[in-house]
C-alpha positions in Angstrom: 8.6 18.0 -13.6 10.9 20.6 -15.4 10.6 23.3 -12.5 13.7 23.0 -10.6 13.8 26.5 -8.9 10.0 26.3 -8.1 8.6 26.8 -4.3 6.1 25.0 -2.8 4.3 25.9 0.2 2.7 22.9 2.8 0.1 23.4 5.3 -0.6 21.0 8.0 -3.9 21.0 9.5 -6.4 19.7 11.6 -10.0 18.7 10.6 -11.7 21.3 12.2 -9.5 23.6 9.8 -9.6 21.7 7.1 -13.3 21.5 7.2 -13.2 25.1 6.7 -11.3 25.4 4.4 -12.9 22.7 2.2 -16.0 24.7 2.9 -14.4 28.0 1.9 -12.7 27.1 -1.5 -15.1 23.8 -2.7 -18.1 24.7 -0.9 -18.3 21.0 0.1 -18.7 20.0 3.8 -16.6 18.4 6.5 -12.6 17.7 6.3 -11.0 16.5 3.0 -7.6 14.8 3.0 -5.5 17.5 0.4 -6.2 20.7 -0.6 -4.2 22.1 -3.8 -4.1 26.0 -4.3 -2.3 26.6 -7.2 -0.1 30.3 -8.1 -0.3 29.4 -11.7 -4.5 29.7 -11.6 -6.3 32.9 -11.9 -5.7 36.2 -12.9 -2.5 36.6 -12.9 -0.3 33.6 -13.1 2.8 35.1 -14.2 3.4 38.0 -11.0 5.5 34.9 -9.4 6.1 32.4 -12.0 8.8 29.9 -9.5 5.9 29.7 -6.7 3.9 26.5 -7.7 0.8 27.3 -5.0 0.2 25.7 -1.6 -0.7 22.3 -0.1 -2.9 21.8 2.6 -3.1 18.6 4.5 -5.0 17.3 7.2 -3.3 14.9 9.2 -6.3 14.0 11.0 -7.9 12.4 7.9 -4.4 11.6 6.6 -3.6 9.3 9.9 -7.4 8.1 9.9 -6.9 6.5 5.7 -3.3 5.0 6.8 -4.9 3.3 9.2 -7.8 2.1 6.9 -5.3 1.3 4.4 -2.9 -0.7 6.3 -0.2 2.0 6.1 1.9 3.9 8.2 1.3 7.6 8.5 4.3 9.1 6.9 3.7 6.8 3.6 0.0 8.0 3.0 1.3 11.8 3.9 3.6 11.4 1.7 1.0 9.9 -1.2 -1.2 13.5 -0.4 1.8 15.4 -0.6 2.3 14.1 -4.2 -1.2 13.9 -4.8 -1.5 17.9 -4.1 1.7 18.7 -6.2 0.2 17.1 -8.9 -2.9 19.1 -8.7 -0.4 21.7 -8.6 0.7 21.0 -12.3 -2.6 21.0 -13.5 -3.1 17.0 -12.8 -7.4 16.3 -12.1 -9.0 13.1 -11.3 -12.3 14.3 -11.1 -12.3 15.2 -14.8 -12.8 11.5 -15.8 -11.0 8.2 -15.8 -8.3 8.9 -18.8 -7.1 11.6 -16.6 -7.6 9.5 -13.1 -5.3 7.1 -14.9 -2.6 10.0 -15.8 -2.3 11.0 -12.5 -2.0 7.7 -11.1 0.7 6.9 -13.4 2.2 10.1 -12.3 2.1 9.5 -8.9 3.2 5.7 -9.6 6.6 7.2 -11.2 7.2 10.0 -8.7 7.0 7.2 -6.0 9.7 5.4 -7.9 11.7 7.9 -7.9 11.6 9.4 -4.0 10.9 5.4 -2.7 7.9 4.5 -1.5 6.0 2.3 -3.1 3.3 1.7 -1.1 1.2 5.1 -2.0 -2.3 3.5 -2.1 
């Protein structure tokens, strides 16, 4: 993703915090599975141009979908860890389906490349 020398920050958390945090930042309620807070957003983007921004998971919610989907654990924390880096680089679902389809044909080819297929 042409940033070779970039660092990433990850955050593993509970509901409880993760509820808060969602609360916080999105003003939405209860526990989400992945939070993306990017370094390259805001006023000034450029201070620390090799930190990409933080991920936050929760692996309550993370370990509650693998088990919904038929997963293990560690292959749906790995799909929120990609998921969250690609929020990272700008990447939105919510703004529509062209772009839903972008980053699932993101995540589709970063989960060649590390894989692990099975990232539903």
């Amino acid at each position: 993703m042409g940033n070779p020398d970039s660092e990433l920050s990850i955050l593993i958390v509970d509901d409880a915090a993760m509820a808060d945090l969602n609360q916080q930042y999105r003003n939405r309620q209860g526990p989400t599975n992945v939070l993306a807070f990017s370094m390259r957003d805001g006023e000034f983007p450029d201070i620390h141009p090799e930190l990409l921004g933080d991920v936050v998971v929760s692996a309550d919610t993370a370990a509650r979908e693998a088990d919904e989907l038929g997963m293990s654990f560690d292959q749906r924390f790995d799909f929120l860890i990609v998921h969250g880096l690609l929020h990272l680089f700008g990447y939105d679902h919510e703004r529509g389906n062209a772009a839903a389809e972008e980053m699932d044909a993101k995540t589709e080819a970063l989960f060649k490349i590390i894989g692990n297929s099975e990232n539903s």
